[in-house]
C-alpha positions in Angstrom: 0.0 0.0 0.0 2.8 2.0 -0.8 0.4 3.6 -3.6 -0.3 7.5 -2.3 -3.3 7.6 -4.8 -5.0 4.3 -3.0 -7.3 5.3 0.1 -8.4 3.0 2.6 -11.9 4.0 3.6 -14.2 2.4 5.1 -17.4 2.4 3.0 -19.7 4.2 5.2 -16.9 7.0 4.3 -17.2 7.0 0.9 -18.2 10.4 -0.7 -18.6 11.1 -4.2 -19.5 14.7 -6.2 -21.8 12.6 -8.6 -25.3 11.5 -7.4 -25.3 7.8 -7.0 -27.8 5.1 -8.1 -29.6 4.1 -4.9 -30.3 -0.2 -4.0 -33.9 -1.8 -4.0 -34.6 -1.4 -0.6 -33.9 -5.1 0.5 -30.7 -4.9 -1.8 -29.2 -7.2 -4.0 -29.6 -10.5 -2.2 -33.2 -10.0 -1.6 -34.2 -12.5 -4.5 -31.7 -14.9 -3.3 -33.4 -14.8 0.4 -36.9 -15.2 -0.8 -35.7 -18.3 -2.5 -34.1 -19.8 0.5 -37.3 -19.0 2.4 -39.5 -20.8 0.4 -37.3 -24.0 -0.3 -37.7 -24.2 3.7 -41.4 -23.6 3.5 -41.9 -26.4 0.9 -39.3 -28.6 3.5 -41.7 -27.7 6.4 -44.4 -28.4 4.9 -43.3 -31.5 3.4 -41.9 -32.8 6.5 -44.9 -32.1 8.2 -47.2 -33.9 5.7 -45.1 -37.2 5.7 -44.8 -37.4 9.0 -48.6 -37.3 9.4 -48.9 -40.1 7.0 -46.5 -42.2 8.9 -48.2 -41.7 11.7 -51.2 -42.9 10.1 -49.6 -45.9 8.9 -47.7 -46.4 11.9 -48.8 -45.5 14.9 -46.8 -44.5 18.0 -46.3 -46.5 21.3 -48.0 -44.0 23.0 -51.6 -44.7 20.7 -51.1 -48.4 20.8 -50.9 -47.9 25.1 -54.0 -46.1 25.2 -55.7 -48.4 22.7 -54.8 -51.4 24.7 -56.3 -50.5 27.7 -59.2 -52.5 29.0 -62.4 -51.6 29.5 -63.7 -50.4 32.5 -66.5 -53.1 33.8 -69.9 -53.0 32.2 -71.7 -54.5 29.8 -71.2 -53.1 25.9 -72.2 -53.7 23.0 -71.3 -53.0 19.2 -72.7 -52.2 16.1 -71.3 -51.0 12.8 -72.7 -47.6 12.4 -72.4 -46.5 16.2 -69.1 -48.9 17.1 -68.6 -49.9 20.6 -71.0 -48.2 23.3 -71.7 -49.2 27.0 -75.4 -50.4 27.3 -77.2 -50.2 30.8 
């Protein structure tokens, strides 16, 4: 740096006679953001989906525990519009 007509200026020092052309107001790398953005939206949302249909097709411990408990005493009975209801 040995140059005398080099400056070293930070850019926030940086003056100019000219007008200058002003950025978009998100600047440059605003289209490049919104595109990351929504590649995690459609992950997200993905994610969420499949997991729903796995937990469809493959229920948790937890849902097969609180399927499998008995009944409490009584008598039921069943029918295939209403399913399983106590009768007294």
């Amino acid at each position: 740096m040995d140059d005398p007509k080099l400056i070293d200026l930070e850019p926030h020092k940086w003056r100019s006679d000219r007008p200058k052309a002003r950025e978009p107001v998100f600047g440059s790398g605003f289209a490049n953001l919104a595109a990351i953005g929504i590649a995690i939206a459609v992950l997200l949302g993905l994610s969420y989906f499949v997991r729903g249909q796995l937990n469809a097709w493959w229920p948790s411990r937890s849902e097969q525990v609180e399927t499998g408990k008995p009944l409490p005493p009584g008598n039921y009975t069943w029918s295939p519009d209403k399913g399983l209801q106590k009768s007294d």
